[in-house]
C-alpha positions as CSV (number, residue, x, y, z in Angstrom):
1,X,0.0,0.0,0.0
2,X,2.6,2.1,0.9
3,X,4.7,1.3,-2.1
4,X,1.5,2.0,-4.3
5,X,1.2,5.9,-2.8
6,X,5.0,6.4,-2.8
7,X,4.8,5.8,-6.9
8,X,1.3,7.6,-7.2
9,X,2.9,10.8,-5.9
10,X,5.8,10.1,-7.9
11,X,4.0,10.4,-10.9
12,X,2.0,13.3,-9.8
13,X,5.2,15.1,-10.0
14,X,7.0,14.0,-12.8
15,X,4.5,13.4,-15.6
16,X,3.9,17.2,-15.2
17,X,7.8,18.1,-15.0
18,X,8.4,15.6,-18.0
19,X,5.6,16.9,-20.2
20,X,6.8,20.7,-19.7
21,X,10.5,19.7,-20.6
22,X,8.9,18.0,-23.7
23,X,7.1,21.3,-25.0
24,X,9.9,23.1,-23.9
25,X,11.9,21.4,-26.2
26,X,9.9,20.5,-29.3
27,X,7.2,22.9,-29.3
28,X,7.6,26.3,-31.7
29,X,8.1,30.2,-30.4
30,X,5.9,31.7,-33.0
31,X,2.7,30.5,-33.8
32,X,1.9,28.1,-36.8
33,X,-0.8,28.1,-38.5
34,X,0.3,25.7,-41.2
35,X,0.6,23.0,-38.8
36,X,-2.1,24.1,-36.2
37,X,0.3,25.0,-33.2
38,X,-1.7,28.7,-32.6
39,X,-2.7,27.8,-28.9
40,X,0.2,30.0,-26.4
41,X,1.2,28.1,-23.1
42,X,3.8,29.1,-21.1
43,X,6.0,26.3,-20.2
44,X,8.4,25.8,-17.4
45,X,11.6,24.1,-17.5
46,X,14.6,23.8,-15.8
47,X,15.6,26.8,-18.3
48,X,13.6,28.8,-17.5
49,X,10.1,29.8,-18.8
50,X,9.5,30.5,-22.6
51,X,6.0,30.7,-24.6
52,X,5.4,28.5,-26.9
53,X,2.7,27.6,-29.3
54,X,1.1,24.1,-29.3
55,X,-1.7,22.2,-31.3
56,X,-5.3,21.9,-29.8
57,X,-4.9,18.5,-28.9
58,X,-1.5,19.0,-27.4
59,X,-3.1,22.4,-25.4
60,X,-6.2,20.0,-24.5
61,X,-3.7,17.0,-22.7
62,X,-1.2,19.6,-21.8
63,X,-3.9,21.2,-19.7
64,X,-5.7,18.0,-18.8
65,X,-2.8,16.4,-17.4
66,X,-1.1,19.7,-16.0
67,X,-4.7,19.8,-14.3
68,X,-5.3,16.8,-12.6
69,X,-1.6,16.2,-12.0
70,X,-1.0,18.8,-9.5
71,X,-4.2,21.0,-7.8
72,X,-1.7,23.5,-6.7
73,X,-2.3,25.5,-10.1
74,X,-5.7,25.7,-12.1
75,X,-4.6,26.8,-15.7
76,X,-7.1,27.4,-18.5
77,X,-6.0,27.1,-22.3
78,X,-7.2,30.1,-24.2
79,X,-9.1,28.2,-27.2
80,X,-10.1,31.6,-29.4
């Protein structure tokens, strides 16, 4: 049981973490319409913080997971 909430907290933490460091990363600085990455997040790495632009579906489990992950921080994507 105890081994069970050690690794449920575990991933609370770093299923967020990871999936920031993965926008970070990948994800474009100027929007892209051509490819559908018009949705701004700002994403937080161990670099620091940088806006980037990310598909809907990407902005929908980006928030979804961000969400439900950690209930520190309720973040909305802006879907305009």
């Amino acid at each position: 049981m105890v081994v069970m909430l050690l690794v449920l907290c575990a991933c609370t933490i770093l299923l967020p973490v990871g999936l920031e460091e993965y926008d970070y990363q990948i994800s474009p600085r100027i929007p892209q319409p051509q490819i559908g990455k018009i949705f701004p997040e700002d994403i937080k790495s161990f670099h620091g913080v940088a806006r980037v632009y990310l598909s809907q579906n990407e902005a929908i489990r980006f928030y979804v997971l961000t969400s439900t992950c950690s209930r520190v921080c309720v973040r909305r994507p802006s879907f305009e």
